[in-house]
Backbone as numpy.savetxt, mean C-alpha at the origin, in Angstrom:
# Nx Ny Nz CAx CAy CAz Cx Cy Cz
14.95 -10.50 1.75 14.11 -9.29 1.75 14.98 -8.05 1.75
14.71 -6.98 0.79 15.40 -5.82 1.02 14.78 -5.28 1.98
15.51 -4.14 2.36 15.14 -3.14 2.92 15.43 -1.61 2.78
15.05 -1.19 1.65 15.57 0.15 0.89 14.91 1.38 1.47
15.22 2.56 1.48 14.60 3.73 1.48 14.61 4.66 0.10
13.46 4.85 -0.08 14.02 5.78 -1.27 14.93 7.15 -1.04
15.35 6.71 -2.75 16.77 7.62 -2.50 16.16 9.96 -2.50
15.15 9.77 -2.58 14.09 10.72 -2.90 13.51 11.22 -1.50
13.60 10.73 -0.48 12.83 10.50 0.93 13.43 11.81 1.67
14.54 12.30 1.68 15.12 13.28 2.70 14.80 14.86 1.33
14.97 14.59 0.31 14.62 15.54 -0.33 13.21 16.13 -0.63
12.23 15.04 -0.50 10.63 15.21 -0.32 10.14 15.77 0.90
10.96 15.34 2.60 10.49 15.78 3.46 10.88 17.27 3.60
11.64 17.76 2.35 12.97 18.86 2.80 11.74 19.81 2.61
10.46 19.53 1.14 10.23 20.32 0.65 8.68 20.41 0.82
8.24 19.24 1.29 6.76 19.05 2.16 6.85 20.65 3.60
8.14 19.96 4.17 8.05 21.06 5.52 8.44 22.72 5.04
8.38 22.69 4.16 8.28 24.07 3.11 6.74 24.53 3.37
6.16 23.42 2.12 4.94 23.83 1.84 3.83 23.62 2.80
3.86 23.44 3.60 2.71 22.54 4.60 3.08 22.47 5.96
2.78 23.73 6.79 3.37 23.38 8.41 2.39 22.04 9.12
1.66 21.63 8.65 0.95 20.71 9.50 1.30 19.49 9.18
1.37 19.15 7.76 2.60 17.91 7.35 3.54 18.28 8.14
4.55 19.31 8.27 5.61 19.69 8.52 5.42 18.95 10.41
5.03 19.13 10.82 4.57 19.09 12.31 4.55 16.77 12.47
3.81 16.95 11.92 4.06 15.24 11.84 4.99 14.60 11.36
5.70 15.04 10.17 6.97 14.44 10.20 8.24 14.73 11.15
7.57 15.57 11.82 8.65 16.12 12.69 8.07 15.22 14.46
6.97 14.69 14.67 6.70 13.88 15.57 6.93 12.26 15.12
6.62 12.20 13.80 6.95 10.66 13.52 7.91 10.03 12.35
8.93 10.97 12.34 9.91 11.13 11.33 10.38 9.30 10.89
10.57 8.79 12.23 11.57 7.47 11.70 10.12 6.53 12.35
10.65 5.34 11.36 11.38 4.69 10.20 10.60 5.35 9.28
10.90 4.91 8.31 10.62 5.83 6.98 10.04 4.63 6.04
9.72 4.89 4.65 8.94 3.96 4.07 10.62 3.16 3.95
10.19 1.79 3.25 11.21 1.26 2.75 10.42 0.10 2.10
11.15 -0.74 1.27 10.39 -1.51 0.03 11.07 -3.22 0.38
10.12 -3.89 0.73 10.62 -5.34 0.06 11.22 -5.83 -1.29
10.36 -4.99 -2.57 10.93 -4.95 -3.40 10.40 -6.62 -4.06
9.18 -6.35 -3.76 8.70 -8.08 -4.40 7.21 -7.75 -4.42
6.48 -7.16 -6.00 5.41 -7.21 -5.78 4.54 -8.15 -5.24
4.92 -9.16 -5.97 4.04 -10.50 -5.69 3.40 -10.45 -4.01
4.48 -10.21 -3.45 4.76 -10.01 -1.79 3.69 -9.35 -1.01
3.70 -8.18 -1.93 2.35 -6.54 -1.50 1.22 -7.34 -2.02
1.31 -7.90 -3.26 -0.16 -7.93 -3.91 -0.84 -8.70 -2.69
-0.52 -10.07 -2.32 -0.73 -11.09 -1.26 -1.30 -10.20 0.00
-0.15 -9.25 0.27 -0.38 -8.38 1.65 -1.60 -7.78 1.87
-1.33 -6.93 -0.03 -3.08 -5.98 0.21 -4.38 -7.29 0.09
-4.22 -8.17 -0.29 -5.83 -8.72 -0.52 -6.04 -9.18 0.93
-4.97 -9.34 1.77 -5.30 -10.07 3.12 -5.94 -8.73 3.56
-5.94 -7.91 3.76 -6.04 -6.52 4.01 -7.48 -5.85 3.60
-7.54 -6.17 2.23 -8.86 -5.79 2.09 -10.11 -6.12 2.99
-11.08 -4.71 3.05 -12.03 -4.27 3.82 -12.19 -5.15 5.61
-10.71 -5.23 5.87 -10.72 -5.42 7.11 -9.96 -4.40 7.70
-9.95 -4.22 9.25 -9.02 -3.36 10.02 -7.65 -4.36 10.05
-6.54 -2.95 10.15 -5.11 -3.59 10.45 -4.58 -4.73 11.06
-5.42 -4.67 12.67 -5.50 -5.54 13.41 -5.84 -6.99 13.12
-7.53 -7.18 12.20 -7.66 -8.55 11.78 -6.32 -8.99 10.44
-6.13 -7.95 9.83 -5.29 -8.10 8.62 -3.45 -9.05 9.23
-3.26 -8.19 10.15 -2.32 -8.64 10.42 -2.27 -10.38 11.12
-3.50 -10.40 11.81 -3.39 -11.61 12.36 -3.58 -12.91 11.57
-4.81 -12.54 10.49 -4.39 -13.28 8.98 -3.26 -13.40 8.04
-2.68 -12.69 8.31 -1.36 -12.29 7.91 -0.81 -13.33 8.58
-0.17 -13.41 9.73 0.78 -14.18 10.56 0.18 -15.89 9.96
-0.97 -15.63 10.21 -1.48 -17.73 10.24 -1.04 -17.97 8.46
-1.30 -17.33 7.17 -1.33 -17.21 6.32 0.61 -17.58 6.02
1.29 -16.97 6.52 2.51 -16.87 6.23 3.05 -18.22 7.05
2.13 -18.92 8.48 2.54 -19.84 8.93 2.48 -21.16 8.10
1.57 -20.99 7.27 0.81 -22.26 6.46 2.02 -22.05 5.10
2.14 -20.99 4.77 2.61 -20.88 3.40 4.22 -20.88 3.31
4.76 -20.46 4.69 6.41 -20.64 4.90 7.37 -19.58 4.01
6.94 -19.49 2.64 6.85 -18.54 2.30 6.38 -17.82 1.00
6.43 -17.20 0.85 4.91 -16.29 -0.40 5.44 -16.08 -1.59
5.27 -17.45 -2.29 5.83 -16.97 -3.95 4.61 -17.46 -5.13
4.40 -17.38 -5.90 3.67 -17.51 -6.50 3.24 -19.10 -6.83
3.92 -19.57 -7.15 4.10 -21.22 -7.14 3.34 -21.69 -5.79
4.04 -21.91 -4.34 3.43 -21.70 -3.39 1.99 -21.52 -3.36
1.54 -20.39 -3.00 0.12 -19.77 -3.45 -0.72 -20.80 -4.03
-0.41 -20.66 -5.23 -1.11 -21.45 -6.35 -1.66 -22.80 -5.93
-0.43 -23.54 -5.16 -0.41 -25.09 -5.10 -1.23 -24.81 -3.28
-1.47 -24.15 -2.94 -1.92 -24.19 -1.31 -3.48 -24.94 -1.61
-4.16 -25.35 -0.56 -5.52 -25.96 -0.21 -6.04 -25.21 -0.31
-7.40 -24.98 -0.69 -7.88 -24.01 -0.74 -8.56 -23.95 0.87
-8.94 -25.08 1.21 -9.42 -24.82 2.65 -8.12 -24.33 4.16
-6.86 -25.24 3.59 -5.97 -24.49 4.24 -6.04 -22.92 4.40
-6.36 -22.65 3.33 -6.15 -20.78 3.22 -7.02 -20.18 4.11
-8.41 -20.93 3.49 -9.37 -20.76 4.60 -9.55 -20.93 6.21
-9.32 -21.65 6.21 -8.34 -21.70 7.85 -7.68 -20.65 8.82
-7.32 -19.98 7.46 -6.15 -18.51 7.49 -7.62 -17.33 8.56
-8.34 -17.64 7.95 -9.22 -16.16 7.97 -9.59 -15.70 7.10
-8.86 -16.14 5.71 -9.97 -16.01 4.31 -10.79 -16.11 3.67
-11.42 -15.07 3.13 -12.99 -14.98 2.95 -12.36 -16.09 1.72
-13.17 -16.69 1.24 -13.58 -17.65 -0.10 -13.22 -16.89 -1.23
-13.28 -15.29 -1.42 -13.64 -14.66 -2.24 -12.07 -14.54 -2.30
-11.23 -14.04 -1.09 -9.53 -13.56 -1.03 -9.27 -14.50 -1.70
-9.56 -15.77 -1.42 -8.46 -17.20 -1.88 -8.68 -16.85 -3.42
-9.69 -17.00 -3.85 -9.88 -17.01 -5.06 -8.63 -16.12 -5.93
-9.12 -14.61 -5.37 -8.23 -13.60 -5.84 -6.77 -13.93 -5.81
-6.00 -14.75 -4.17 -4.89 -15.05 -4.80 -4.69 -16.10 -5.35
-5.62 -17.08 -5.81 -4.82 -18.07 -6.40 -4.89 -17.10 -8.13
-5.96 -16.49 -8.38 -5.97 -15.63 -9.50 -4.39 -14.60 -9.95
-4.06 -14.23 -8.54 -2.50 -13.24 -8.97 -1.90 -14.19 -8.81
-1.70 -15.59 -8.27 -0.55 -16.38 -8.93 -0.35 -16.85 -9.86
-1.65 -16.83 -10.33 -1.61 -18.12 -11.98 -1.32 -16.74 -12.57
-1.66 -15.29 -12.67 -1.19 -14.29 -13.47 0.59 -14.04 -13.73
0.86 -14.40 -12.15 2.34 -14.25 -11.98 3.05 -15.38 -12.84
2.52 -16.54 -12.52 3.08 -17.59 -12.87 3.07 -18.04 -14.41
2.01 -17.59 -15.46 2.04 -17.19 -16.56 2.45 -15.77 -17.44
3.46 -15.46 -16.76 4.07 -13.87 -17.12 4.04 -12.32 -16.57
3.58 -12.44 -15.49 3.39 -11.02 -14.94 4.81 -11.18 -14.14
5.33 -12.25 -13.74 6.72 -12.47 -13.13 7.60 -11.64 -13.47
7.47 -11.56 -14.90 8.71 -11.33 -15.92 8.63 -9.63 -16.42
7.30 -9.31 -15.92 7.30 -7.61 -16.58 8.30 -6.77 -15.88
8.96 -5.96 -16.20 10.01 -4.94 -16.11 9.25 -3.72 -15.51
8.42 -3.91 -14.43 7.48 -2.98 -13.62 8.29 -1.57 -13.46
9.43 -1.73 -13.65 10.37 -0.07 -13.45 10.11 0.40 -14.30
10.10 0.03 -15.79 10.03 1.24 -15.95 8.58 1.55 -17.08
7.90 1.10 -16.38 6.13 1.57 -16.71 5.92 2.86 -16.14
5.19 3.46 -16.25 4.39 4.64 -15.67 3.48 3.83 -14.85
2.97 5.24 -13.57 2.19 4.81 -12.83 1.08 4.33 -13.63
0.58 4.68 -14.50 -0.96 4.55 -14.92 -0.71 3.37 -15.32
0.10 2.79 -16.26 0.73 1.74 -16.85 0.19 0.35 -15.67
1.03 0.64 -14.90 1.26 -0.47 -13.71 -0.22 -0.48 -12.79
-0.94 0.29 -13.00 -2.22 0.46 -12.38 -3.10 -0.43 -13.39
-3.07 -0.06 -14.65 -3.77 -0.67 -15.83 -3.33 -2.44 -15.84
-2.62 -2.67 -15.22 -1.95 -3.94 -15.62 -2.53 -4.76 -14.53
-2.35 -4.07 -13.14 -2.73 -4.94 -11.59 -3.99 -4.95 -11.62
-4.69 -4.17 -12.43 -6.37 -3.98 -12.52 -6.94 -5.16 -13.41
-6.21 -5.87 -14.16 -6.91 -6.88 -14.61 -6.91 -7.91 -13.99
-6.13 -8.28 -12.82 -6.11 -9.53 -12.53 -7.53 -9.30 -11.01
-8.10 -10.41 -11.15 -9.49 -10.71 -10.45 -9.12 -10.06 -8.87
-10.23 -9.38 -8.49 -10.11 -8.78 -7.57 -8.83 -7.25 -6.75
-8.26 -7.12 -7.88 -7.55 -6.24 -7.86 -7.66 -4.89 -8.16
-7.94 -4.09 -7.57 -8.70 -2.69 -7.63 -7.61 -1.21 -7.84
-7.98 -0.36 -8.03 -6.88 0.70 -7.67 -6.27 0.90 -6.88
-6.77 0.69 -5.45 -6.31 0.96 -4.34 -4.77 -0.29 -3.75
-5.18 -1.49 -4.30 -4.18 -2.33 -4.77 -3.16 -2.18 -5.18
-3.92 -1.65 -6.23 -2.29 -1.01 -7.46 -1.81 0.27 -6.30
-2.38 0.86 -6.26 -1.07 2.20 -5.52 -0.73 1.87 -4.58
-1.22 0.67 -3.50 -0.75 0.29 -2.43 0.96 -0.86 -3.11
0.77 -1.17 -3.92 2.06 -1.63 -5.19 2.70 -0.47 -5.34
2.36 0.51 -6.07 3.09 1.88 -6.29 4.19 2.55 -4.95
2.97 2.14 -3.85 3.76 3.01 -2.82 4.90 2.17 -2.23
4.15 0.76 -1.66 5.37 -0.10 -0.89 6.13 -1.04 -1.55
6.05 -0.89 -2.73 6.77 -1.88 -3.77 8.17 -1.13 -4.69
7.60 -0.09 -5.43 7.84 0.24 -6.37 8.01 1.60 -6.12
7.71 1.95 -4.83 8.14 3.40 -3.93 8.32 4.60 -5.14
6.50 5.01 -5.45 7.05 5.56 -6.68 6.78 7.22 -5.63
6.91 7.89 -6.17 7.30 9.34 -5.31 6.09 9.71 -5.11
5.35 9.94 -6.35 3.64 11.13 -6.27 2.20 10.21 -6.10
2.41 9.54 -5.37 0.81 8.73 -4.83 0.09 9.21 -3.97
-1.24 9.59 -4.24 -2.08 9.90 -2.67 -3.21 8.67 -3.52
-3.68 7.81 -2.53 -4.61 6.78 -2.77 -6.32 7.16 -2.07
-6.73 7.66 -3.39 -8.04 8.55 -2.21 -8.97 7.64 -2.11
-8.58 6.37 -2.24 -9.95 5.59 -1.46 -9.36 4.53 -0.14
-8.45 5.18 -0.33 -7.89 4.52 1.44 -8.28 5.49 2.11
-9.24 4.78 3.51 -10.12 5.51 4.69 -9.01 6.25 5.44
-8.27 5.48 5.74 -7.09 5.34 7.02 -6.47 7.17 6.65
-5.78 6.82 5.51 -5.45 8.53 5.04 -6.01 9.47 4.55
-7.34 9.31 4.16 -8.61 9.99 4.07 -8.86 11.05 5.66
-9.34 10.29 6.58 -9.85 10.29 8.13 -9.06 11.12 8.16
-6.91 10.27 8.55 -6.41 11.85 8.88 -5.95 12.65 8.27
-6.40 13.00 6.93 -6.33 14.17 6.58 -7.57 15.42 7.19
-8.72 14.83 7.91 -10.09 15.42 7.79 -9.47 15.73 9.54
-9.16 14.82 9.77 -8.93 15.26 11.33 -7.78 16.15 11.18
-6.64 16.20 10.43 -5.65 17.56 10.41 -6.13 18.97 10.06
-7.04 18.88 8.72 -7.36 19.53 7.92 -8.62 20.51 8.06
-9.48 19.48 9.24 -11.11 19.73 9.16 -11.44 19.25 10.32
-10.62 19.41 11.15 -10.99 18.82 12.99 -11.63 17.55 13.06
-11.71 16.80 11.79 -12.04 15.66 11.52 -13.67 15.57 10.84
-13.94 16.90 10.96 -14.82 16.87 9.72 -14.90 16.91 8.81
-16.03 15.63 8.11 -15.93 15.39 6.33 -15.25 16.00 5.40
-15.00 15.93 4.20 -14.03 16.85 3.47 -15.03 15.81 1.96
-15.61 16.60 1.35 -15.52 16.69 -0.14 -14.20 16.29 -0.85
-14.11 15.20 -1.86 -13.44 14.84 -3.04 -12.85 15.94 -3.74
-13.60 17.40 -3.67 -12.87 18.56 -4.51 -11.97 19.14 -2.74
-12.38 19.13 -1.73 -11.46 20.04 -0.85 -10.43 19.14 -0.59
-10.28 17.67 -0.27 -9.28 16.80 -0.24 -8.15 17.36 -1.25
-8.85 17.23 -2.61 -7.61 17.47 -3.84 -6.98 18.64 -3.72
-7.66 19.52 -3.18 -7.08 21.25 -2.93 -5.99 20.75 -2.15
-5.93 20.16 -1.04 -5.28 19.74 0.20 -3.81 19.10 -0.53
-4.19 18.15 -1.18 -3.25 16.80 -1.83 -2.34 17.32 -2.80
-2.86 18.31 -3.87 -2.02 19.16 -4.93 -1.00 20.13 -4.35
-1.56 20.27 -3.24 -0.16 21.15 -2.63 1.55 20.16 -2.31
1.16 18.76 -2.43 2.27 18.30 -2.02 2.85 17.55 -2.97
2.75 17.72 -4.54 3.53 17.44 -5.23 4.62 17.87 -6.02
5.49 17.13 -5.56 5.49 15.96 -6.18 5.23 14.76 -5.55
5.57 14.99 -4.51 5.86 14.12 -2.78 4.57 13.59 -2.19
3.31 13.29 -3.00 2.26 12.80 -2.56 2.39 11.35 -1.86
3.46 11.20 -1.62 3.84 9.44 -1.26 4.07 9.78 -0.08
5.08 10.12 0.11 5.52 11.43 1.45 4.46 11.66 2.49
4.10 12.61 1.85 2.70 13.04 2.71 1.73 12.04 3.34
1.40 10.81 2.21 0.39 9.66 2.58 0.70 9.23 3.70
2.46 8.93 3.67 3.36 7.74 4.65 2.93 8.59 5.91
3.55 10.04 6.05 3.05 10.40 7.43 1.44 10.39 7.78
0.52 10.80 6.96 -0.76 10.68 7.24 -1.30 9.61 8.17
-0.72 8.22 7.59 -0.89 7.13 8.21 0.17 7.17 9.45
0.86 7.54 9.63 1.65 6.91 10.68 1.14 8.26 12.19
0.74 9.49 11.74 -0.10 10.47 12.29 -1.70 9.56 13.05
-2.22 8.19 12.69 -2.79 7.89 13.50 -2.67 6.38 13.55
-1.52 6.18 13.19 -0.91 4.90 13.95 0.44 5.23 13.82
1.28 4.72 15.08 2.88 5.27 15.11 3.58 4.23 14.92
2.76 2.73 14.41 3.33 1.76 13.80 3.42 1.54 12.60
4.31 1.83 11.73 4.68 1.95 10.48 3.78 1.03 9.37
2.74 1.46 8.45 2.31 0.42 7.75 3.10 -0.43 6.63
2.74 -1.43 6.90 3.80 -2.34 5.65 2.17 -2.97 4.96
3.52 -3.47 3.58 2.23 -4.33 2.79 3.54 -5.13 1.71
């Protein structure tokens, strides 16, 4: 497993705490650790479907039994697991499905794509075809995979909420006042997300 930081990370926070004293204020309470990348989509894709429309808490604990059964997470693996084993995990019927779906994708050529050097939209267009894989998927790939710099993922709650609680004492925020909010921090919309989340959890999210 790597463990990289992007090489972009001290120059994004240089210029967030420019534009934005209230970003500025949280990276300055929850500065370290910083994002860093496994560097194995396959890895995230697995992570986010365990993840989907549950809290952190159940995610992670499916997580642990999931990784106990599987030893470890490659596509091959996956593929060849029980399906009731999985289930076992804490997986809905519907997750298993989805990953045995991104392994047979992986395992028939998505292995082999050269994900660097696509564009975001590119790599969004691509994770979107395989069954159950949504946008929020793909940029959750973008961000902890492929650590691309300008992501804000506006249908994740988690960084939604605290932006409304920084922004709006935690009241609602409209799709057009969010974006007012979000355009101020680019290029560094990745930046911004990472502290958002870690502003109401001080445990670093992985995927």
């Amino acid at each position: 497993m790597k463990n990289l930081t992007p090489e972009y990370w001290e120059e994004g926070k240089r210029d967030l705490r420019e534009v934005d004293f209230k970003i500025r204020e949280i990276i300055d309470n929850y500065e370290f650790p910083s994002l860093t990348t496994r560097d194995d989509i396959f890895f995230t894709l697995i992570r986010s479907i365990v993840g989907q429309q549950i809290s952190v808490k159940a995610a992670d604990t499916v997580w642990e039994k999931l990784l106990n059964k599987a030893v470890e997470i490659r596509p091959e693996i996956i593929f060849e697991m029980d399906k009731e084993n999985m289930r076992s995990c804490g997986l809905s019927e519907r997750k298993v499905e989805y990953m045995k779906s991104a392994s047979e994708k992986w395992i028939n050529g998505y292995g082999e794509i050269d994900w660097d050097n696509l564009s975001d939209e590119m790599i969004i267009n691509k994770l979107i075809q395989i069954r159950g894989i949504g946008t929020w998927t793909a940029e959750m790939i973008l961000i902890f995979t492929l650590m691309r710099p300008d992501v804000f993922p506006m249908g994740d709650i988690g960084a939604i909420r605290a932006l409304e609680k920084i922004y709006n004492d935690g009241d609602r925020m409209s799709k057009k006042e969010i974006e007012k909010v979000v355009i101020t921090w680019k290029p560094w919309r990745t930046i911004a997300t990472w502290y958002l989340w870690r502003s109401i959890d001080p445990e670093p999210v992985q995927y």
